[in-house]
MIBA-103561 format. One line per 3 residues: number of its first residue (from 1); for each residue x, y, z of N, C-alpha, C, CB. Coordinates in steps of 0.001 Angstrom, whole numbers. Glycine has a CB too. Layout:
BEGIN
NUM> X/Y/Z/X/Y/Z/X/Y/Z/X/Y/Z  ...
END
This chain:
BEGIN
1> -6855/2356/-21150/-6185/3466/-20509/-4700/3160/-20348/-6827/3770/-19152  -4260/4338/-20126/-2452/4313/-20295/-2286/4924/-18632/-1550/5738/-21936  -945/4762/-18333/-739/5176/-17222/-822/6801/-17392/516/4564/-16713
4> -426/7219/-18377/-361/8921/-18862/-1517/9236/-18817/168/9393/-20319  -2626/8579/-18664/-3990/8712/-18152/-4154/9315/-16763/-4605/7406/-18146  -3264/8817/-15881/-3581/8587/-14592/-2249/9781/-13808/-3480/6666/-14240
7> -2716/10212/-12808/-1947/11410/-11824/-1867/10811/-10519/-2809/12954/-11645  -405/10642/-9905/-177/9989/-8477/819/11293/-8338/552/8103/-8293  -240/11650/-6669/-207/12971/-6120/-242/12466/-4410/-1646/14040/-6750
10> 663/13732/-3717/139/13495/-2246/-1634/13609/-1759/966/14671/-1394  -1819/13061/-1056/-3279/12769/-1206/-3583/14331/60/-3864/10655/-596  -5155/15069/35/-5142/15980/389/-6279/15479/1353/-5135/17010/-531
13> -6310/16392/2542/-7608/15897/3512/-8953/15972/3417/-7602/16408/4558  -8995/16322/1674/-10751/16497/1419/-10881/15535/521/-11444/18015/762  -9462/14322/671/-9463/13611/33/-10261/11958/894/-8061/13803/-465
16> -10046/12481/2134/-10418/11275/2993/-11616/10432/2974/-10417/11650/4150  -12754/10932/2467/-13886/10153/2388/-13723/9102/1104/-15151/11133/2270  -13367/9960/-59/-13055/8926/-982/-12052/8002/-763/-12791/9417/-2060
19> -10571/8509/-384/-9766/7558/134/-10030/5465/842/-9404/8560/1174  -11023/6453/2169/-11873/5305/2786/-12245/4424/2209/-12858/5549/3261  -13090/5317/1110/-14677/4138/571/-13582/3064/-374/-16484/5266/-969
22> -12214/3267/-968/-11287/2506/-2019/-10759/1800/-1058/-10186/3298/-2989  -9977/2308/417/-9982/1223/1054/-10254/-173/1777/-9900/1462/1192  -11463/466/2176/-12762/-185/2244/-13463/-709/1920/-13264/2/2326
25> -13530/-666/735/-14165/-1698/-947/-13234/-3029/-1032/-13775/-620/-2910  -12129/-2488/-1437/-10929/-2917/-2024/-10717/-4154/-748/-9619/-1527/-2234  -10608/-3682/780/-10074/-4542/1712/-11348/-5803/1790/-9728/-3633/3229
28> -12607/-5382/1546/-13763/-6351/1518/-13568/-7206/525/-15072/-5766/1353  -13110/-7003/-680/-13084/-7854/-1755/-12352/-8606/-2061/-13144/-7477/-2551  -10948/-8122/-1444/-9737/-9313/-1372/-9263/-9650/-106/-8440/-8934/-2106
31> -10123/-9384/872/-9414/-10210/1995/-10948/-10835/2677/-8262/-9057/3260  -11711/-10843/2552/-12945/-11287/3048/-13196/-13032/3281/-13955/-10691/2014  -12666/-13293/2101/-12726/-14734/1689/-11121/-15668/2494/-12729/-14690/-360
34> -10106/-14565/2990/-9481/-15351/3431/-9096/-15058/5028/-8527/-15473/2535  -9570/-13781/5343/-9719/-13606/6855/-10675/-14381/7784/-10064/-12326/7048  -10755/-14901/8290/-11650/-15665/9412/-12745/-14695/9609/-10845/-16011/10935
37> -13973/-14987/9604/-14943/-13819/9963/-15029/-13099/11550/-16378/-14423/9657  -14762/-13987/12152/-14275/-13793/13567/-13036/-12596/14076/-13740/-15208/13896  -12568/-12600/12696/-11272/-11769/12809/-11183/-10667/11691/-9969/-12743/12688
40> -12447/-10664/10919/-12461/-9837/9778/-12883/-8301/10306/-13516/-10483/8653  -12595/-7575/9659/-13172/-6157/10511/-13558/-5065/9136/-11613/-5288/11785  -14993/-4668/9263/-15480/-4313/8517/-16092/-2847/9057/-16174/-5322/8090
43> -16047/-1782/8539/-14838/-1311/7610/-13735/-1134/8259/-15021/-86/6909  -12526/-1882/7483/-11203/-2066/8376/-10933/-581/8784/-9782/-2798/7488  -10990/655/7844/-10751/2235/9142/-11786/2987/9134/-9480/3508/8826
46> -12157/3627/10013/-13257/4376/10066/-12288/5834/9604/-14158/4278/11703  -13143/7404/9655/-12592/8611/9383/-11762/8931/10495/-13560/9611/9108  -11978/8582/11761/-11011/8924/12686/-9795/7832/13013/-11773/9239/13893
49> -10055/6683/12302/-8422/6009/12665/-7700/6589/11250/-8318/3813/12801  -8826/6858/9813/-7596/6997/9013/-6923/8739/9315/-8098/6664/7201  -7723/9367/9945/-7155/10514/10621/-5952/10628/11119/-7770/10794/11502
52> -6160/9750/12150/-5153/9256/13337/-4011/9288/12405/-5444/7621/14168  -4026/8018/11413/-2765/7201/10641/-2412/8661/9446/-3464/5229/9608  -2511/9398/9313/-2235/10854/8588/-1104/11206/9254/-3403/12075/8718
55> -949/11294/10905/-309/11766/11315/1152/11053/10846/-776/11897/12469  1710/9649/11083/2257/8843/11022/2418/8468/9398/1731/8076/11909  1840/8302/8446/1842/7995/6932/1524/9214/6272/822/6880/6483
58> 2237/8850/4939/2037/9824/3898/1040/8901/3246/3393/10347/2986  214/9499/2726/-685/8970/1846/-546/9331/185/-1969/9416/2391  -628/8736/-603/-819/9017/-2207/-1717/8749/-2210/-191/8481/-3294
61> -2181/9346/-3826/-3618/8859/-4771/-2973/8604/-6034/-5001/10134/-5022  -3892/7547/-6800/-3341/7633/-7819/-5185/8257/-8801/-2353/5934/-8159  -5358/9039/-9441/-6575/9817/-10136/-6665/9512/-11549/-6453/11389/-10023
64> -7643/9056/-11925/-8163/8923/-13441/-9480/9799/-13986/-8563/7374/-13639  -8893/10776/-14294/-10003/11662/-14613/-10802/12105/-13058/-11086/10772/-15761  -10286/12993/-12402/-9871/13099/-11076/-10800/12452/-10311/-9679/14410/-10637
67> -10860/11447/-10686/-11653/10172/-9525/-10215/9600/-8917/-12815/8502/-10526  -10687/9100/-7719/-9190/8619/-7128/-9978/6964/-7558/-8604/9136/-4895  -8339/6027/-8206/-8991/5000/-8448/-7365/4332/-7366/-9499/4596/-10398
70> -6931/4473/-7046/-5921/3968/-5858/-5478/4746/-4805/-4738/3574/-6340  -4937/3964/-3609/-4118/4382/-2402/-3206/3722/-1988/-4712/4532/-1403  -2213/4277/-1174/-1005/3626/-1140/-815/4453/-67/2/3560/-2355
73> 471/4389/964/1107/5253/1910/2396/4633/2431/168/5562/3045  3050/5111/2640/4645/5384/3111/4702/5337/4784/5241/7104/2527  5225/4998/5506/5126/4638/6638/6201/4978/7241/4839/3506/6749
76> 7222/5685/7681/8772/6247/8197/8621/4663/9237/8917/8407/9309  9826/3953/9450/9813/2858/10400/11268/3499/10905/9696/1081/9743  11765/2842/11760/13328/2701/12244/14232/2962/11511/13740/1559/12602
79> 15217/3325/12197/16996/3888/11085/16060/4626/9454/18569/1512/10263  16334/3648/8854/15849/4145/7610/15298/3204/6240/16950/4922/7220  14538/2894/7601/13171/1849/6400/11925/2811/6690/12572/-367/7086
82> 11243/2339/5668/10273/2689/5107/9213/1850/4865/10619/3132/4230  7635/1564/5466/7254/800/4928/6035/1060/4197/7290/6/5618  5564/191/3355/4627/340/1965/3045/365/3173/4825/-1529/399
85> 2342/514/3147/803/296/3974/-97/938/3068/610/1070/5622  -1190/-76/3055/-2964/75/3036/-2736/69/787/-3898/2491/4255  -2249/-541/299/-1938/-534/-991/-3588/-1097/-1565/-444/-1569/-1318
88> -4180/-203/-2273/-5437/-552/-2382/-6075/73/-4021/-6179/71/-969  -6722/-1003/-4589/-6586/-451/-6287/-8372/-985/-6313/-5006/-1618/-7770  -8961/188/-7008/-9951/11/-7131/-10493/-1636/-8164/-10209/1359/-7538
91> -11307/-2470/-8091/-11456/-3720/-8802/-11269/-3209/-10476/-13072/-4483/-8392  -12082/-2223/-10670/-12047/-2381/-12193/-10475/-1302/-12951/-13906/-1674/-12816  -9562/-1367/-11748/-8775/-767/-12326/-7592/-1789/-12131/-8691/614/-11878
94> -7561/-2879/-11828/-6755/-3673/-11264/-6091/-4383/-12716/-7561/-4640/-10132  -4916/-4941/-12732/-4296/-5446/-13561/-4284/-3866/-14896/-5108/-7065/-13885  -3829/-3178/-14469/-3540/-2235/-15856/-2524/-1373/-15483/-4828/-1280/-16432
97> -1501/-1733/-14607/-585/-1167/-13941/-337/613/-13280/275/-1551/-14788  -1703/83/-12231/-2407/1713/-11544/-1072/1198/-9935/-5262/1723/-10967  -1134/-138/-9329/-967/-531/-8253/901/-233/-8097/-1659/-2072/-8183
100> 1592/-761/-9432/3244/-978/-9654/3216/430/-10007/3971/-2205/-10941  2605/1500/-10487/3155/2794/-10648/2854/3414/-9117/2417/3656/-11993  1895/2900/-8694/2002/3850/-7081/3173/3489/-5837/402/3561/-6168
103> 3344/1994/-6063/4246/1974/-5138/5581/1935/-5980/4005/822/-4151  5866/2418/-6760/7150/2643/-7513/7471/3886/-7066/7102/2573/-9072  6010/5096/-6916/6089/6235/-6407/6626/6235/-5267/5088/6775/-6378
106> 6411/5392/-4228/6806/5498/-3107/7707/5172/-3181/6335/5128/-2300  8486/4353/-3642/9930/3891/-3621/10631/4937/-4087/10258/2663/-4426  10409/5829/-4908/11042/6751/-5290/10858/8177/-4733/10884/6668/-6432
109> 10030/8413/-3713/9954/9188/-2287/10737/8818/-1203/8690/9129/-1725  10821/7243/-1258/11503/6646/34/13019/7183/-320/11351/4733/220  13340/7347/-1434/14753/7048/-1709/14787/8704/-1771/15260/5937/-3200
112> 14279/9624/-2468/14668/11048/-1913/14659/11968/-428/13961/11700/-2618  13894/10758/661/13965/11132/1940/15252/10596/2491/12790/10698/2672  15535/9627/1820/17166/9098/2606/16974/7667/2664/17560/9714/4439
115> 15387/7150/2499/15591/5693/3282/16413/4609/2051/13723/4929/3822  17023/3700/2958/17569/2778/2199/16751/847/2303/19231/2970/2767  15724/1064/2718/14896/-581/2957/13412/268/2950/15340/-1765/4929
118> 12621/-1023/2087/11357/-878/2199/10449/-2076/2802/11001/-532/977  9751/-2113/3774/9182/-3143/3837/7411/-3370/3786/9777/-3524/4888  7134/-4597/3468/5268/-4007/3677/5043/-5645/4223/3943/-3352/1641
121> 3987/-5842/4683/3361/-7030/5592/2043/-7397/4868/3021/-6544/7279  1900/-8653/4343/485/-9088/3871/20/-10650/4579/541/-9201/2050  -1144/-10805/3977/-1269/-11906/4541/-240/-12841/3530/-2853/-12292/4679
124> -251/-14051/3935/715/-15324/3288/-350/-15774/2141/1160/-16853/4585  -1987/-16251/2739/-2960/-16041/1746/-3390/-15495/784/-3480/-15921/1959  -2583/-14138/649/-3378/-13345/-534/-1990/-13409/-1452/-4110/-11478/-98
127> -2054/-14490/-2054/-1286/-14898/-3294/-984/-14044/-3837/-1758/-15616/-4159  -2372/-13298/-4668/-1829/-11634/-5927/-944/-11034/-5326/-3023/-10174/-6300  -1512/-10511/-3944/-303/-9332/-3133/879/-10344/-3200/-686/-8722/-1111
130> 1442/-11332/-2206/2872/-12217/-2855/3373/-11627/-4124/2535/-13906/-3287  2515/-12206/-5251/3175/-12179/-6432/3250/-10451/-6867/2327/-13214/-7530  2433/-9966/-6154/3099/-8084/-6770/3727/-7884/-6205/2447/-6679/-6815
133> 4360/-7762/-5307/5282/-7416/-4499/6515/-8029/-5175/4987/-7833/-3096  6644/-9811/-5060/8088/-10125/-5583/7995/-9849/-6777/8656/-11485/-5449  7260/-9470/-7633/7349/-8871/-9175/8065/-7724/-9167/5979/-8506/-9865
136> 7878/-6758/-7729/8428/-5186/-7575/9846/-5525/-6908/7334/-4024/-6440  10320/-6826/-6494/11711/-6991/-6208/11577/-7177/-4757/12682/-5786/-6665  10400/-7434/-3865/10579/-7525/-2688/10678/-8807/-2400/9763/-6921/-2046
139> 11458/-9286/-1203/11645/-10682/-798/11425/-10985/632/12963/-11105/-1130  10888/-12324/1323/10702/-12781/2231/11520/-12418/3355/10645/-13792/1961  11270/-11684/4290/12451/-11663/5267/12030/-12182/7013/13034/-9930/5229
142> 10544/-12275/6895/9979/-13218/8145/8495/-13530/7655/9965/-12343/9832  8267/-14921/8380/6683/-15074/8889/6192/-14263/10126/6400/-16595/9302  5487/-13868/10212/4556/-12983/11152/2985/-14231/11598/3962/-11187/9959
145> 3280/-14436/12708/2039/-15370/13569/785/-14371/13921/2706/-16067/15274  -384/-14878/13123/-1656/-14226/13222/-2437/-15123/14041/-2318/-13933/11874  -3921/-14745/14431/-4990/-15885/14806/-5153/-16773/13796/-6374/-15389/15120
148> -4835/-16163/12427/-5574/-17140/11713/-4306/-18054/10451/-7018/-16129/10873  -3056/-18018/10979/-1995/-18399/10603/-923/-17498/9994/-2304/-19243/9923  -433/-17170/8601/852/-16191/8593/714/-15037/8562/1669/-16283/7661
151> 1178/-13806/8490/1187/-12956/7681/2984/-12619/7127/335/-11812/8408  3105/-12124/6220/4813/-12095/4897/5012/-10672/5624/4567/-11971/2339  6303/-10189/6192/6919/-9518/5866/7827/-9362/4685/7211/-9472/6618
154> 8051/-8742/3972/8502/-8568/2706/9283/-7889/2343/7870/-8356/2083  10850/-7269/1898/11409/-6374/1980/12483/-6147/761/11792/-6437/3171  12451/-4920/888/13567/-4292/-625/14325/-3416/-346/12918/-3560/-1928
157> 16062/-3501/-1243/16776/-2884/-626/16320/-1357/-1848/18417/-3703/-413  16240/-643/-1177/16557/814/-2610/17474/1268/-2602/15855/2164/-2734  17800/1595/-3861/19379/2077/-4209/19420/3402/-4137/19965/1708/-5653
160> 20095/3815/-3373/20161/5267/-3161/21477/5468/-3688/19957/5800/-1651  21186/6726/-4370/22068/7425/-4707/23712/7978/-4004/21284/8207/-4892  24997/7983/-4377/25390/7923/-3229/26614/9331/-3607/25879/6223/-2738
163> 27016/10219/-2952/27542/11868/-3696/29552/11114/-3732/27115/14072/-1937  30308/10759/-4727/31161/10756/-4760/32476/11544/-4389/30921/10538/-5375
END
C-alpha cells in the first residue's frame, strides 16, 4: 500500500468506538511490556474520558479502505504550542508511513491555526516513539519524573509562514 491509499480526515463522533478499540490495542501492545503493571491501565480511555478529551483535542483518522487504521490529536497548550497526543497506528500498519503522514497532518493544522511549537510526551522507554519523533525533527527539551522513571518531553519549532 501507498500512502495515496490512505485518507487523514477530522475524525467524526460515530467515529469513537473504532477510534478506542486502535487506541486501546495499540496502547496494550507497545506499552505493556514497559509500564509497571501496577501502573499500567487497561483500557487506558474508556467512551466517556475519550468524550471528555473531544472537548479539549482535535482528533484525526488516518482510513484505508474506510477502516480507520490510525489516530492522532492536536492538543491547543499555552501562547501557541500545540501538542501531538494519543499517536496510535494499528500493528499491521506500522512501519509503512501511516504514523509520519498523520502527524505531519497535524503539524500542518498546527501551523494554519497560528501555532508556532509542537510538543508531545512519551515514555523515555519506548525507544520506536524516541526515534519517530526525532526522525520528524523533534528534540529533547525535559525529563518528566514518573512512578516508574522518565517520561521525554519532546519539541519542534514550525515554521510559520510570515505576511511581508
Amino acid at each position: 500500500m501507498t500512502m495515496f491509499d490512505y485518507v487523514i480526515e477530522e475524525a467524526q463522533l460515530n467515529d469513537a468506538r473504532e477510534i478506542l478499540l486502535i487506541i486501546n490495542t495499540a496502547n496494550r501492545e507497545a506499552f505493556r511490556s514497559i509500564i509497571p503493571e501496577e501502573h499500567f491501565r487497561e483500557p487506558l480511555l474508556s467512551l466517556d474520558e475519550f468524550l471528555e478529551r473531544t472537548k479539549r483535542m482535535t482528533f484525526y483518522v488516518c482510513r484505508s479502505k474506510s477502516r480507520i487504521v490510525s489516530v492522532a490529536a492536536i492538543e491547543l497548550r499555552s501562547g501557541k504550542t500545540g501538542r501531538v497526543q494519543h499517536v496510535y497506528v494499528l500493528p499491521d500498519y506500522q512501519r509503512r508511513g501511516v504514523g509520519t503522514a498523520l502527524v505531519t497532518h497535524l503539524e500542518r493544522r498546527a501551523r494554519e491555526i497560528g501555532l508556532h511549537t509542537m510538543e508531545v510526551v512519551t515514555d523515555e522507554r519506548a525507544e520506536w516513539a524516541v526515534r519517530f519523533y526525532k526522525k520528524l525533527g523533534y528534540s529533547l527539551a525535559s525529563k518528566i519524573e514518573n512512578p516508574w522513571g522518565f517520561n521525554l518531553l519532546l519539541k519542534k519549532q514550525l515554521y510559520v509562514k510570515r505576511d511581508i
